[in-house]
Structures are given as C-alpha cells and as structure tokens.
C-alpha positions in Angstrom: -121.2 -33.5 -79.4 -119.4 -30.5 -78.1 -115.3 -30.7 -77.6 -113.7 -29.5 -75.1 -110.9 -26.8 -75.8 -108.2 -25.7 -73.6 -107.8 -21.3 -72.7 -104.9 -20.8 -74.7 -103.3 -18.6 -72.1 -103.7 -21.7 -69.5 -101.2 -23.8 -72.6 -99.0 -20.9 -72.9 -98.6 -20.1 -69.8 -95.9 -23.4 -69.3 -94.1 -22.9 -72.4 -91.1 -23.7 -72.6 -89.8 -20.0 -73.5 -91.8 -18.7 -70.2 -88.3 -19.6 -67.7 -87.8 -17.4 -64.3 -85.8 -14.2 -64.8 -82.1 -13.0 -63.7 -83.9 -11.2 -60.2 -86.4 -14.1 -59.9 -83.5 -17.0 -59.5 -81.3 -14.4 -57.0 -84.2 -13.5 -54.8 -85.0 -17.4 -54.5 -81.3 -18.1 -54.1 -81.5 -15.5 -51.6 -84.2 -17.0 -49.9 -82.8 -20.8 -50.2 -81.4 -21.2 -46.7 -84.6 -19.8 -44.8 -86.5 -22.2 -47.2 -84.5 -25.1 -46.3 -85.2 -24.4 -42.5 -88.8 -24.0 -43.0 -88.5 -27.9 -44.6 -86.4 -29.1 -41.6 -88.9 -27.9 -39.1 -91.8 -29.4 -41.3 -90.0 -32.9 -41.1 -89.1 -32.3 -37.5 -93.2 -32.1 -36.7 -94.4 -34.5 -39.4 -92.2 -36.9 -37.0 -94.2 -36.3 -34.5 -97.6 -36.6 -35.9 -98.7 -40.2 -35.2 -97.1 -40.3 -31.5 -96.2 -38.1 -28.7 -92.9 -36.3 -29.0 -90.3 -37.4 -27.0 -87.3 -35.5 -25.6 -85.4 -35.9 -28.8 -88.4 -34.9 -30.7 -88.8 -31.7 -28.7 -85.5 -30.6 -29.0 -85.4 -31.2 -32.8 -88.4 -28.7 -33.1 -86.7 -26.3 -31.1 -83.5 -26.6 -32.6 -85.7 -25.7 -36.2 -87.6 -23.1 -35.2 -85.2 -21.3 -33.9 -83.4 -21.4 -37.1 -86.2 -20.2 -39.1 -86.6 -17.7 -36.7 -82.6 -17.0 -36.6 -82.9 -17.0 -41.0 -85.9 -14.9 -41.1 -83.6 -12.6 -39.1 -80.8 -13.0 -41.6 -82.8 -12.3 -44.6 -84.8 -9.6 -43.4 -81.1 -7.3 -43.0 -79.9 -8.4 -45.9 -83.1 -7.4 -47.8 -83.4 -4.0 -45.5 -81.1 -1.9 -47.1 -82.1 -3.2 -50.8 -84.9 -0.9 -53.0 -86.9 -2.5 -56.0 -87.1 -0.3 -59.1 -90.2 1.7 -59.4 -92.9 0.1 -61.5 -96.1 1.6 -62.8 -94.3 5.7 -62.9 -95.5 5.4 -59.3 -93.4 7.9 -57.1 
C-alpha cells in the first residue's frame, strides 16, 4: 500500500510565520475602495440575474460602474507619480 505525502512547500506555504508584508497591506489598503466598488457592481448585476432589470435595477448598475470607473481613475493618479524599487540589479 503506498501513502500519500503532501509537497512540503504546498504545507509551508500557509504557515503561520508566512503573513503579508508592510507594502503588501498599504497597496491593498490602497486599493480597498476600488475593490469595494467592484463588489457593489457585482451585487448590483447578480440582482439582476434571474429577471429582467427594471428601472431601479438599471440605474443601480450605472450608478456602480461608474464608480469603478470613477475609482479606477482615482487610483491610477495616486499610483502615477509612485516608483517601485528596482529588483533583480535591472536598470
């Protein structure tokens, strides 16, 4: 009878020592209220799936995408001015 082992990285790799860094947590912070905008326009079309949208409904997804896109807008000039460090000696 053979047993079946586990890759040890696969184990590792959700240790509890393996946590998100400093930049990880800021640039997800950063990115927290285009995130939440994506999710209100999900729940705004998942609403819609089993029956025709009504008025309401279409202004709801309107309302959400153009917050995304308004966010997206957001983020993108508060990220334009900001370099990452060099990795890899690449120049």
């Amino acid at each position: 009878m053979d047993h079946i082992v586990t890759v040890q990285d696969a184990v590792t790799a959700f240790a509890d020592w393996i946590e998100p860094t400093n930049g990880e947590l800021d640039a997800i912070e950063a990115e927290m209220p285009l995130i939440l905008a994506d999710v209100d326009l999900l729940d705004a079309q998942i609403i819609t799936l089993d029956r025709l949208p009504n008025e309401l409904d279409t202004r709801r997804i309107r309302r959400a995408r153009n917050r995304v896109l308004s966010e997206r807008r957001d983020l993108a000039n508060r990220t334009a001015g900001v370099t990452l460090p060099m990795r890899g000696g690449a120049r």
